[in-house]
N, C-alpha and C positions, 0 to 999 in steps of 0.2 A: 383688365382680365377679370378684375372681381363683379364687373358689373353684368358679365356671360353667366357668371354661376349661379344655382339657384339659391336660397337660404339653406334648403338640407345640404347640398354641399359642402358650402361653408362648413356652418358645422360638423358637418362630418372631419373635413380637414382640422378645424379644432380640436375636434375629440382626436383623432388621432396622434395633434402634436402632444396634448397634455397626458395620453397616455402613453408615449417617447418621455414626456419627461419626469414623470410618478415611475416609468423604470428607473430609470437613472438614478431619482432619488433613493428608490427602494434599492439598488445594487448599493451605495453610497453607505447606506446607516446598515445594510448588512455587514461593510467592510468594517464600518467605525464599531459598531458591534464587538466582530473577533478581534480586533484589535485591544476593543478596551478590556474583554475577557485573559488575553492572554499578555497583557502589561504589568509591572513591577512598579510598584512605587519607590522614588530615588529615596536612598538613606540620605541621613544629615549630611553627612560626609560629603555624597555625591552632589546634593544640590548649592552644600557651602563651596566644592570647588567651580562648578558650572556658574556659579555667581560672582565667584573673583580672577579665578584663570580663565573662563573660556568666553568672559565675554556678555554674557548672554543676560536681558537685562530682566527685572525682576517686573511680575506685574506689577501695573500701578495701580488696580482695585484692591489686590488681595495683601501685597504687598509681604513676601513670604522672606525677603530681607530683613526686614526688620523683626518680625521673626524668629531668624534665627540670628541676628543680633549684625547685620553687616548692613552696615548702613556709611 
């Protein structure tokens, strides 16, 4: 099929996907945006239980266990 079309075609179909997918991006970091505007940082408290009650494992870059001393 691709050998029917001209090269402006083509790229036009390109252009088109990449600006399908620069929306998508641009809707994405809109949402990550208000999300992160309208977020709370956990108190000690919250992120010492979510470390030993709930599971949830600590990074391994940052290492925010150790930390706050739960190791």
């Amino acid at each position: 099929m691709s050998e029917n079309l001209s090269r402006l075609d083509r790229l036009r179909i390109v252009r088109e996907w990449q600006a399908y997918q620069l929306g998508r991006t641009d809707r994405t970091i809109a949402e990550l945006e208000e999300r992160e505007a309208t977020a709370e940082p956990m108190t000690r408290e919250q992120a010492l239980r979510a470390l030993t009650e709930d599971g949830i494992t600590a990074c391994p870059y940052c290492r925010p266990d150790r930390e706050l001393g739960v190791l």
